[in-house]
Each structure stands twice: as C-alpha cells, then as structure tokens.
C-alpha positions in Angstrom: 33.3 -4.0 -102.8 34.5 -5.6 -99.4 36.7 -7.7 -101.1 39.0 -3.7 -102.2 40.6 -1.3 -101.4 41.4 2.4 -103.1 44.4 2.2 -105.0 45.1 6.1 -104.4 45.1 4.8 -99.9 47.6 2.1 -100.9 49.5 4.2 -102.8 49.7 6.9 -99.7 50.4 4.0 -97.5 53.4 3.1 -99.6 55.0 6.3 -100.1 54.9 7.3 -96.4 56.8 3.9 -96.0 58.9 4.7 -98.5 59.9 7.9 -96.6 60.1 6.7 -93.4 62.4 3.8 -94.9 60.9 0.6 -94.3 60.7 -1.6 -97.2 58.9 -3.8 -98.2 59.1 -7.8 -97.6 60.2 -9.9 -100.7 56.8 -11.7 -101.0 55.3 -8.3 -101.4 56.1 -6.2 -104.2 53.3 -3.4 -105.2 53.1 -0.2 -107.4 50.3 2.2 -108.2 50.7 4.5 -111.3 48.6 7.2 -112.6 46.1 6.0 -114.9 46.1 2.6 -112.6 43.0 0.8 -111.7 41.1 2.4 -109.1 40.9 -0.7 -107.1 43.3 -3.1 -105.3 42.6 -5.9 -103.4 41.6 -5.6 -99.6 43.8 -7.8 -98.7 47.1 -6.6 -99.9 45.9 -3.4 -98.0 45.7 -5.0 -94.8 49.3 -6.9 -95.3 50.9 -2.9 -95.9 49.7 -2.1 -92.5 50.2 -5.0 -90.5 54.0 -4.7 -92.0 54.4 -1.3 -91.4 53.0 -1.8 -87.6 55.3 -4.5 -87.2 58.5 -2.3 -88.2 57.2 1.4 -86.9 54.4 0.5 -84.7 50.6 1.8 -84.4 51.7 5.6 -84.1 53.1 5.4 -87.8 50.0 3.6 -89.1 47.6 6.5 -87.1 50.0 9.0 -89.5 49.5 7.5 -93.0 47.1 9.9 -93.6 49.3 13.1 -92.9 50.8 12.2 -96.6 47.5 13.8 -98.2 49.3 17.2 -98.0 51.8 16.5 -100.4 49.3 15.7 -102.5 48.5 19.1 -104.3 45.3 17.8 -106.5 43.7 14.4 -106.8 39.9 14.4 -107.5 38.6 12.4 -104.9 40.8 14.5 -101.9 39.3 17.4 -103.8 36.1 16.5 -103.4 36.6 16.2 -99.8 39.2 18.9 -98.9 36.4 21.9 -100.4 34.3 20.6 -97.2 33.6 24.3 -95.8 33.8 22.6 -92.4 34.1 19.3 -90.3 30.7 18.6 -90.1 30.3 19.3 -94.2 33.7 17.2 -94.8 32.2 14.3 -92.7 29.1 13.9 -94.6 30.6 13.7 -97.7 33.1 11.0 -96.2 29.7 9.0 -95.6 28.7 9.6 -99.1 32.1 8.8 -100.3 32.2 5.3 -98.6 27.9 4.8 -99.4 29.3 5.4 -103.0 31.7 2.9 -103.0 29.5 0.6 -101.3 31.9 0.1 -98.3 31.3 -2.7 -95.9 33.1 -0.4 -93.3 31.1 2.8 -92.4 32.0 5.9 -89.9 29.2 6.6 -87.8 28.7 10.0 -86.4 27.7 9.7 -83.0 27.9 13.5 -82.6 29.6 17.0 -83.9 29.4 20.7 -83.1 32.0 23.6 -83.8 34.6 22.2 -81.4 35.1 18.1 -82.1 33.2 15.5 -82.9 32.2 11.4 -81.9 33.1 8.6 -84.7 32.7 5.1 -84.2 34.0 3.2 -87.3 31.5 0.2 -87.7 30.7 -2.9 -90.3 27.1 -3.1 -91.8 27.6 -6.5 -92.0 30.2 -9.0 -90.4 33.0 -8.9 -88.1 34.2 -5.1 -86.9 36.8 -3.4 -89.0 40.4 -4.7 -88.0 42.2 -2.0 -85.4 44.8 -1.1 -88.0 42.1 -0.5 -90.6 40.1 1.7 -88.5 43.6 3.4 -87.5 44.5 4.3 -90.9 40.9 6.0 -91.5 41.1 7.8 -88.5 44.4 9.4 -89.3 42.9 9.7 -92.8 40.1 12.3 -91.3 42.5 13.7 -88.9 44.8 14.8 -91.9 41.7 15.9 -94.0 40.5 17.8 -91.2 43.3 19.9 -90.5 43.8 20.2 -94.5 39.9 22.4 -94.2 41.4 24.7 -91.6 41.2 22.9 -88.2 43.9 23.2 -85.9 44.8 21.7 -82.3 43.3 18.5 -83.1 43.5 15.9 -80.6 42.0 12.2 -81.4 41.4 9.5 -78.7 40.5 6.4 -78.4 38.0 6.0 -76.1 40.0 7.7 -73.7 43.2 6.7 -75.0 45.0 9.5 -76.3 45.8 8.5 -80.2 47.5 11.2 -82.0 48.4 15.1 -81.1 49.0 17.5 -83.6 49.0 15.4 -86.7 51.7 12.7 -84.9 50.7 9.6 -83.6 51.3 8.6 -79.8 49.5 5.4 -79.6 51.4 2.8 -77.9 49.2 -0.4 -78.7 46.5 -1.2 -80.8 42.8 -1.6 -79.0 41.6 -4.9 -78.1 38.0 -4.1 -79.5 35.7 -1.5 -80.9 36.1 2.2 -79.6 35.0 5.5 -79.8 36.8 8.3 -81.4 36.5 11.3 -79.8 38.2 14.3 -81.9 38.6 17.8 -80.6 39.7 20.4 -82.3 40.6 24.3 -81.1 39.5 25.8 -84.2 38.4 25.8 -87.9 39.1 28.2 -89.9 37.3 27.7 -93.3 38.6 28.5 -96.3 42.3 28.0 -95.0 44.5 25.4 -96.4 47.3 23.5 -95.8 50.0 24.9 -98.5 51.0 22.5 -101.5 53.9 21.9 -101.2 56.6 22.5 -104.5 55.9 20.6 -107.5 57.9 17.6 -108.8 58.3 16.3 -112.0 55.0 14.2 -112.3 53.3 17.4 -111.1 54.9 19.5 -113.2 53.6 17.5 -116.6 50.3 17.9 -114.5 50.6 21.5 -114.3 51.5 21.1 -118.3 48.9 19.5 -119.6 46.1 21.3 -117.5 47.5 24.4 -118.8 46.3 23.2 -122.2 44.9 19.4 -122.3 43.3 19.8 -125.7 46.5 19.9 -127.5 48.1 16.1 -128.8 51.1 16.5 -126.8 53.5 14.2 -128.0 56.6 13.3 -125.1 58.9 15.0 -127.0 57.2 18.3 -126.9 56.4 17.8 -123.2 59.6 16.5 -122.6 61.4 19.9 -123.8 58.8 22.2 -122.1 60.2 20.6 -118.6 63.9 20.8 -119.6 64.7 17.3 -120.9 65.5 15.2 -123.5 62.7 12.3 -124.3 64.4 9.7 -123.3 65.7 11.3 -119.9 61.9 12.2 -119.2 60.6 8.9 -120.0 64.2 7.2 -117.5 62.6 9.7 -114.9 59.1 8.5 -115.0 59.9 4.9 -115.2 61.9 5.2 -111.5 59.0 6.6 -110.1 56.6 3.9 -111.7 54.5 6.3 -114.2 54.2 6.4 -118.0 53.6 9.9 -120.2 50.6 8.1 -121.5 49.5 7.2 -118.2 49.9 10.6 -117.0 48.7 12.5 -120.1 45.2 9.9 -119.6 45.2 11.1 -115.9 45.4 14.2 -116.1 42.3 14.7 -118.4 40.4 12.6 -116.1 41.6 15.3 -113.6 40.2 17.7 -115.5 37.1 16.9 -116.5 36.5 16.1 -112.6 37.8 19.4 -111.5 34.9 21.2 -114.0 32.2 18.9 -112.6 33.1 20.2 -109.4 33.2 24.1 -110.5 30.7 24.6 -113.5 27.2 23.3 -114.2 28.6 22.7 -117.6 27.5 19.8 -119.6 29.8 16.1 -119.1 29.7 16.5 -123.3 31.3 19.7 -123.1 33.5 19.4 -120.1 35.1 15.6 -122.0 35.9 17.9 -125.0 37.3 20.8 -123.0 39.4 18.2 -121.5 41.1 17.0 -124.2 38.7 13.3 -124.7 38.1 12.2 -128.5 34.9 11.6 -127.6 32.0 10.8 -125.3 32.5 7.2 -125.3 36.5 8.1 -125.0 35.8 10.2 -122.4 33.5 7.7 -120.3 36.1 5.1 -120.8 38.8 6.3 -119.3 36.7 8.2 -116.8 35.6 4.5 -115.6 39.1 3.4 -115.8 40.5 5.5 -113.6 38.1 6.7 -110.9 35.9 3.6 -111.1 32.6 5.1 -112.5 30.7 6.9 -115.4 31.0 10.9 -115.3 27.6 10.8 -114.2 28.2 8.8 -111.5 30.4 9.9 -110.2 29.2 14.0 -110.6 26.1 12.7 -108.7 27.9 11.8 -105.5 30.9 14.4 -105.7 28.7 17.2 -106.9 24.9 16.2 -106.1 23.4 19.8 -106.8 25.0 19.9 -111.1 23.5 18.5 -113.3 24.5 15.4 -115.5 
C-alpha cells in the first residue's frame, strides 16, 4: 500500500487549500466525493503538499490537520477521536497505519500524562519525505486536542513546530527528527464542538435519522427545503451525488454500530439500510477499503464479528 494514500487526507488537504485560497495548478485537477474510493495514489498526495508549501509555506502544511474539526463524523476519525487519552489515541494510530499496511510508521519513543516522543520512521526504504511527516504530525496534533488536550506545543527536535494548533515553522528539516509534544492538560471525554451542519451534513443527519427507508431525491430533496433539481445543482458544486451520499451514509452507519453494540455485522447491514449481506459487504469494501469484519477487527478489536 506504499504506492497510496487516504482519499479522506487528500480530501482534508484540499479543502484547507481551498479555504486558505490557493488553487490548484492546471496540470493538477483532483476531487474526492463521498462514496469515492478509499485510496488515491501516493503520489498525487505528495504533489498537494509540495504545492501548497511552495505558495503558504511549511507552517500551512503543519496545519492541514486542524481541518478534522469541521468534520463532525467520519468513521475512521471516529474511531480515533473516542481515544479516552493520548496514549490510547496513539495506539490505535499504530493500529490504524499496521492495518493499512503503511510503509511509514510513528514510533513511540515515549508518553506519560503531560507529552509524548514520536519519531515518524519507514520499515523499509528511504525516510518519509519532511512534508509527509509534517502533515501527520499536524494530523495528531489536531486529533489530540479533538480528545481534550490543551496547550499543546510540538517541536522538532528542538525546533519549535506549531503552538496552539498554528504552525510556526519557518523551514522544513534537513533530516529525520524527533517530535517532542507537550501538552498542559487532557481532559477526557471533552470535545472540540462540531461545528453547524451544511447541506451534505444535513442529508447525513437525514438519512441516519431513518437509513432503512428508500429515500428517493425528491423526498430528501423537500425534507431539506428544495426542489430536486436545486438539490441535485447544489451537490454537483460541491462534487457529491445523492446516491453517493445515500451509499455513504449507510456505510457510516453500519460502522458507527460496530463501534457501539456487540450486535451482529448481519443485523447491523439490515439496520442500516443494505439489501443484503453481500450488498452490504460491497459497498462496505468500496468505501472504507475492507470487509465489515475487517475492518470491526482493527476499529473495535474486543466485538465480535
């Protein structure tokens, strides 16, 4: 899997562009929908950050993970932002890369109730590049603060790297380095608030509410206050699809129940609104890049299959 990259990472990385305006260059035109493939290719990852370091510089690339919290629910930050605290949400990072057989693992060097010691590392091959091991750095910084930490202060080495969620760095390091995180305190069970829902959200909301039912756009199109076709003009700016979204949202389901209930992966597919198991396994591959038992083993190793 060296030769990917999470879709849902370059799909953070491009919306925090997006907001801090820089485009991107005409030989590089990207889009991740719901219901996408889970995958991308490495490369195209490491061309988003080199760009975005060449227009905003290493500090912006060290904050591509603060865009998690506007992210109210996505099963894999899920997974990670229940961590009861950091030493909890680190260990199921390494499970969450082990899973996804990632050439490019964070080492903990050491942790305790006031910061920690990461070196980011390759199993095989050269290092990870600098802006790589930037990006997953502000990645754990942002997940970090989302399980209640506050005052957290990252360095390089000694290199101070980002304060209070923004990045200071000045230049990217010439080789491997340490990270040394402190934090002044972590509060568990305290979480960064979601923030208000948007459309896409919304038809989220909708279809969790009652996933089971057919749905058809028109019918989900009046319950948010629009016609069909203004729904479907709204979507298609923001590079989704009803059916892509109705598909993603069971998926959500079903891996929001794995998490909560020792229920069965039969009964959780058909609570979620899945024709059947095969259906259900399907599109469960599809869009999170594993079986439902697969993926309940790493996510939520003490329920059953």
């Amino acid at each position: 899997m060296s030769d990917y990259a999470s879709a849902a990472f370059v799909g953070l990385i491009l919306r925090r562009m997006a907001a801090a305006g820089i485009t991107l260059p005409s030989d590089l035109q990207v889009a991740t929908t719901p219901g996408g493939p889970p995958l991308v290719t490495l490369d195209l990852k490491r061309r988003l950050l080199a760009h975005a370091c060449a227009m905003a510089g290493p500090a912006f690339v060290i904050e591509v993970g603060q865009g998690i919290h506007a992210i109210p629910s996505d099963p894999t930050l899920d997974v990670l932002r229940r961590a009861s605290d950091p030493a909890g949400l680190l260990d199921r990072w390494g499970r969450l890369e082990k899973y996804h057989h990632s050439h490019h693992r964070v080492e903990v060097l050491q942790v305790d109730e006031g910061g920690a010691r990461l070196r980011h590392r390759s199993l095989r091959g050269p290092a990870p590049a600098a802006l790589e091991s930037l990006a997953v750095l502000g990645l754990l910084v942002a997940l970090l603060q989302a399980i209640g930490c506050d005052g957290i202060e990252a360095n390089l080495d000694d290199e101070p790297a980002m304060r209070q969620g923004r990045g200071v760095l000045t230049a990217l390091p010439s080789g491997p380095v340490d990270w040394h995180l402190r934090w002044v305190s972590a509060q568990a069970g305290r979480r960064v608030p979601p923030p208000p829902p948007g459309l896409i959200e919304q038809l989220y909301a909708l279809l969790d509410d009652d996933p089971v039912r057919p749905w058809p756009i028109n019918q989900a199109a009046g319950a948010v206050g629009l016609s069909t076709r203004d729904l479907q003009r709204r979507l298609q700016r923001q590079g989704a699809s009803w059916s892509g979204i109705l598909r993603d949202a069971r998926v959500r389901r079903a891996a929001r129940a794995m998490l909560d209930t020792p229920t069965s992966l039969a009964e959780i597919g058909y609570a979620a609104g899945f024709a059947d198991q095969a259906h259900f396994t399907r599109e469960f591959r599809r869009i999170l890049g594993a079986s439902p038992a697969e993926w309940r083993r790493v996510a939520a190793p003490n329920r059953r299959p």
